[in-house]
C-alpha positions in Angstrom: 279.2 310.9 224.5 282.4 312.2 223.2 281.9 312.5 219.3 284.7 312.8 217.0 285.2 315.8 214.7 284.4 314.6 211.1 287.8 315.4 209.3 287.7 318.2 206.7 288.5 315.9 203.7 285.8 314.0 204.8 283.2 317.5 205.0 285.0 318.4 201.8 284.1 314.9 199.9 280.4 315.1 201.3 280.2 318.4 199.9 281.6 317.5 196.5 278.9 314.9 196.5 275.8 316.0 197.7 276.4 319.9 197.7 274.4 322.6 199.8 271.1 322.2 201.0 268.6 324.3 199.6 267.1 327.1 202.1 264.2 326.4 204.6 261.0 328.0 203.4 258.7 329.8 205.7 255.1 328.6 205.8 253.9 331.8 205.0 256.0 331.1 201.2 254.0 327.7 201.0 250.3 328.7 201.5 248.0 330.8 198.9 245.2 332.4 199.6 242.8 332.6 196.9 239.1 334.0 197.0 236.4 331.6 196.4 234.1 332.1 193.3 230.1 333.1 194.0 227.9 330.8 191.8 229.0 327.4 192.0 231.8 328.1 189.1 232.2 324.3 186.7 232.2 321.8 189.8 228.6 322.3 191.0 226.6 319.1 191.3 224.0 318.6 189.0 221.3 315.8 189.8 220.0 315.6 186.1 223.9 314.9 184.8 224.9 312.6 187.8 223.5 309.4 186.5 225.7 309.3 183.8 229.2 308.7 186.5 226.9 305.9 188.0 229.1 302.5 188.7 227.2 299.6 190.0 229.7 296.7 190.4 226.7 293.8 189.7 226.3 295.8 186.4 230.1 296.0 185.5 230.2 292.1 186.0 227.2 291.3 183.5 224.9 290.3 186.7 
């Protein structure tokens, strides 16, 4: 398993092309914690308001 040095006008040419890749980023960088609102905030389900999202495919096709 004897691998070959890439040639430095061939690491320079890469380079050129594709430039440096970015930095890692730690997990801790990619999570948020945010606090949960008390009282059910705009996405609360509401029984009287559901049956206007109802879909019934035998309805959609006239049936």
């Amino acid at each position: 398993m004897n691998r070959e040095r890439t040639s430095d006008a061939a690491e320079a040419a890469r380079h050129a092309r594709y430039g440096k890749l970015p930095d890692r980023i730690r997990f801790e960088d990619m999570t948020e914690e945010v606090e949960a609102e008390q009282g059910g905030g705009g996405n609360s389900h509401s029984p009287e308001g559901s049956w206007k999202y109802y879909s019934c495919l035998a309805l959609d096709l006239g049936l």
